[in-house]
PAZAPA-4460 file (N, C-alpha, C; in steps of 0.05 Angstrom, whole numbers, plus 32768, in hexadecimal, padded with zeros to 4 digits):
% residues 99
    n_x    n_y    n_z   ca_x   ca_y   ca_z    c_x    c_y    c_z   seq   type   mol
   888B   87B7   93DC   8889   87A3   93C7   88A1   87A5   93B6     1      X     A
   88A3   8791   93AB   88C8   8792   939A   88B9   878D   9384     2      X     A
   88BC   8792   936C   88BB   8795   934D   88D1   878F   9344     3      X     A
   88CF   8775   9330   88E8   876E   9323   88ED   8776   9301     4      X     A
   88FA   877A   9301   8903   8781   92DB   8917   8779   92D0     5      X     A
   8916   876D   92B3   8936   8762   92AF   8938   876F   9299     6      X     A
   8957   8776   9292   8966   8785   9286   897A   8774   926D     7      X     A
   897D   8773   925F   8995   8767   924D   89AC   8774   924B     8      X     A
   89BD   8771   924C   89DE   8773   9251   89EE   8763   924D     9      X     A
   8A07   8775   924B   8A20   8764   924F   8A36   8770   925A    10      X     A
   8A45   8758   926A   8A68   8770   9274   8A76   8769   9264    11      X     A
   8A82   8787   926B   8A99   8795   9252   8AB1   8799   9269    12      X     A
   8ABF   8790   9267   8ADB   8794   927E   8AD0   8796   929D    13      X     A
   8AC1   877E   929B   8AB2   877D   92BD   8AA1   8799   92C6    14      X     A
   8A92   87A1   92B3   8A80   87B9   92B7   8A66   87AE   92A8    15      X     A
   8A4F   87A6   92AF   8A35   879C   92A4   8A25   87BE   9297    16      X     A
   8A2C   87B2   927E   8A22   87C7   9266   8A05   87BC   925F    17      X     A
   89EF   87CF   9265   89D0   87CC   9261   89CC   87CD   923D    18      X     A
   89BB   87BE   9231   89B3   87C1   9209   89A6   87D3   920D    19      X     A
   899B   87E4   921E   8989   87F5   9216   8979   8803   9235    20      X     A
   897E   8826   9235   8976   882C   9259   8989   8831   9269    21      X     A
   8988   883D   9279   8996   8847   9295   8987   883E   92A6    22      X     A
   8994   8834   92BE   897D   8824   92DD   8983   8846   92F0    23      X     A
   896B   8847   92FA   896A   8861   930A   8988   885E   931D    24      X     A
   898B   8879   9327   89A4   8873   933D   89A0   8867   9351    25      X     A
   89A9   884F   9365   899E   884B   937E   8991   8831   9373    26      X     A
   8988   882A   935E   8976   8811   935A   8989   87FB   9365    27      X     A
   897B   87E8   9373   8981   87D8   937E   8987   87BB   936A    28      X     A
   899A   87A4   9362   8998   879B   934A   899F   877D   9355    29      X     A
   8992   8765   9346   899E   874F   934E   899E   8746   932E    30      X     A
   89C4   873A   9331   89C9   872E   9315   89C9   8717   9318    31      X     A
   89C9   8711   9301   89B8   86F4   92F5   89C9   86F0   92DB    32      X     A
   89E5   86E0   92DE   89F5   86DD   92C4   89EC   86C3   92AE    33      X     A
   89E6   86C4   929D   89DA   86B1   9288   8A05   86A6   9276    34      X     A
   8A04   868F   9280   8A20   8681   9279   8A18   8678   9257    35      X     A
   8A2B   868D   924B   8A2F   8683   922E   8A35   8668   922B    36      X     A
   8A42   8656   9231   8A47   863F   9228   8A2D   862D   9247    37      X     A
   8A2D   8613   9238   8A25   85F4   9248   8A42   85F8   9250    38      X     A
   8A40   85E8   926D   8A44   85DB   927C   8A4D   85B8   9270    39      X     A
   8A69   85B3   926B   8A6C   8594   926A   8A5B   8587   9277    40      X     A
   8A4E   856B   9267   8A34   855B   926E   8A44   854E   9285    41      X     A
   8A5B   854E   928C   8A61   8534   92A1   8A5B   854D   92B8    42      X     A
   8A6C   856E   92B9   8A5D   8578   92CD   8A46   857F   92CD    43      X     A
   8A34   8584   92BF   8A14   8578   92BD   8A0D   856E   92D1    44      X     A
   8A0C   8558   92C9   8A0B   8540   92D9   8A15   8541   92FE    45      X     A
   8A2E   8544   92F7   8A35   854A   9315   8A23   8561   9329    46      X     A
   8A21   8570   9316   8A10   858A   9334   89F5   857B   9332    47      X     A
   89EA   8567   9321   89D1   855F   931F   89CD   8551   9330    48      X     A
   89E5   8539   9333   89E9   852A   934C   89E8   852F   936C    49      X     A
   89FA   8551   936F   89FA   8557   9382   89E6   8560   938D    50      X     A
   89CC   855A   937A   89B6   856E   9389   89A5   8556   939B    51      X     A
   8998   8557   93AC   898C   8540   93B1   8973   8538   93A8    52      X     A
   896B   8528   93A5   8952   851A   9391   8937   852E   939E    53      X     A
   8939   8532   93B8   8922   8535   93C3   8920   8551   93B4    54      X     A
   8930   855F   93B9   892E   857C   93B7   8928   8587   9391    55      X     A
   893E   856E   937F   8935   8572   935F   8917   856D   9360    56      X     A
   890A   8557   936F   88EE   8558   9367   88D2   8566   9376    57      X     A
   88E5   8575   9386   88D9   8581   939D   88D2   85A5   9384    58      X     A
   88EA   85AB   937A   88E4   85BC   9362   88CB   85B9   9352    59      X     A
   88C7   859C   934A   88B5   859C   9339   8898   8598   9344    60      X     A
   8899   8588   935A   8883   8591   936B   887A   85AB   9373    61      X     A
   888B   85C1   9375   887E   85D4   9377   887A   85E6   9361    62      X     A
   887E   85E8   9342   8873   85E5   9333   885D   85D9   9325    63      X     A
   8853   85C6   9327   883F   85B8   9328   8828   85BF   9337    64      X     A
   882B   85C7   9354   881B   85D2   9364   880E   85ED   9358    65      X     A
   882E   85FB   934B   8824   861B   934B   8810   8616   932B    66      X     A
   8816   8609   931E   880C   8606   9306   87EE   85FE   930E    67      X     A
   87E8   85E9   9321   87CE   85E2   9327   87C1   8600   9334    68      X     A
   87CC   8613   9344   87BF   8621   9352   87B8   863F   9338    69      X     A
   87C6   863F   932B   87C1   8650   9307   87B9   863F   92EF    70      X     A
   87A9   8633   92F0   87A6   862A   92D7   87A8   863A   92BD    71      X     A
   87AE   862C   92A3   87B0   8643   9291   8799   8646   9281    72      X     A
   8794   8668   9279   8778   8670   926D   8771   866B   9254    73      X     A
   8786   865D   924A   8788   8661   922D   8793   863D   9225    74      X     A
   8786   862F   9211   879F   8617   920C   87AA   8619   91FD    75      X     A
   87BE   8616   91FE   87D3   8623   91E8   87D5   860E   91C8    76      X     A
   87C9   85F8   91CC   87CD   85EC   91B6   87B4   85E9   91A8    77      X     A
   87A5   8600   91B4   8789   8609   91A2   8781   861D   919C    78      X     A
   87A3   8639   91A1   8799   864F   919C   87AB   8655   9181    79      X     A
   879F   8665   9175   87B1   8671   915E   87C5   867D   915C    80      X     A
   87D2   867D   9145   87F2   868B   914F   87E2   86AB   9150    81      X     A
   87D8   86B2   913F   87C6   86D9   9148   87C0   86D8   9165    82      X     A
   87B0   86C2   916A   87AA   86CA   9189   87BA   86C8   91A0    83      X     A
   87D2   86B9   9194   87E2   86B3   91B3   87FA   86D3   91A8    84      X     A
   87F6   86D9   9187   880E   86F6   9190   87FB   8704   9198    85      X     A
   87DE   870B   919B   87C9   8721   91A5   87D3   871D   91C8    86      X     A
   87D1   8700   91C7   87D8   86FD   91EA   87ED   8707   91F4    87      X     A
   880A   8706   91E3   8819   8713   91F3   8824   872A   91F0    88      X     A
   880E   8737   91D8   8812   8762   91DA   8805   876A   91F6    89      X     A
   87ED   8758   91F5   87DB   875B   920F   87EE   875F   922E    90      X     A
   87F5   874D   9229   880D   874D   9248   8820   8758   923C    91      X     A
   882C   875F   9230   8845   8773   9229   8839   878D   9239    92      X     A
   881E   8791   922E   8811   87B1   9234   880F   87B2   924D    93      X     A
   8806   879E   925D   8805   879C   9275   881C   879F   9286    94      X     A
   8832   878F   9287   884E   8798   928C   8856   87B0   9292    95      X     A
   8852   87BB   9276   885F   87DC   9271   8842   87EC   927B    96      X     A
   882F   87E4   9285   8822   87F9   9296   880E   880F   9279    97      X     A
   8808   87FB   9266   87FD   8811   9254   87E3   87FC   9248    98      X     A
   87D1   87E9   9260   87B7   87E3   925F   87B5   87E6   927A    99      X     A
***
C-alpha cells in the first residue's frame, strides 16, 4: 500500500528545502511544484483549448460520481463554525494516528 504525505518547501539554488522535518533516507518522493505567479489569461485559455471538451467534462463527471458514491455527513451550511473546527481536530487526530 503507498501512503501519501505532503511537505511544504521551497528551492534554494535547485535543492528543495523542507519548513519543517527530515524525510527518512530512501523515501521515495513525487514533486508537485505550486507556480507563484498565474499564467497570462490568453495562455489560460490556450492549454484550456487544447484540452478536448470530452475529457474537461469527463473530469467533472467523475467527480460528481465520486461525490454521489460519499455523500457528505455533515451540511455544511447548517453546521457551526465550533462544530466544523471540532470536525477538523477530529480528522487532524486521525491523520497523525492519535484517535
Amino acid at each position: 500500500m503507498l501512503t501519501l504525505a505532503s511537505y511544504q518547501g521551497v528551492v534554494r539554488d535547485g535543492v528543495i528545502r523542507l519548513r519543517s522535518g527530515r524525510l527518512p533516507e530512501g523515501t521515495k518522493v513525487l514533486v508537485v511544484a505550486v507556480e507563484s505567479k498565474l499564467l497570462p489569461l490568453d495562455e489560460q485559455i490556450r492549454r484550456l483549448e487544447a484540452v478536448a471538451p470530452g475529457e474537461r467534462r469527463q473530469a467533472f463527471e467523475d467527480f460528481v460520481a465520486f461525490a454521489d458514491q460519499h455523500p457528505a455527513e455533515v451540511d455544511i451550511d447548517t453546521i457551526s463554525d465550533e462544530e466544523l473546527d471540532a470536525l477538523v481536530h477530529e480528522v487532524r487526530a486521525e491523520r497523525l494516528g492519535l484517535k
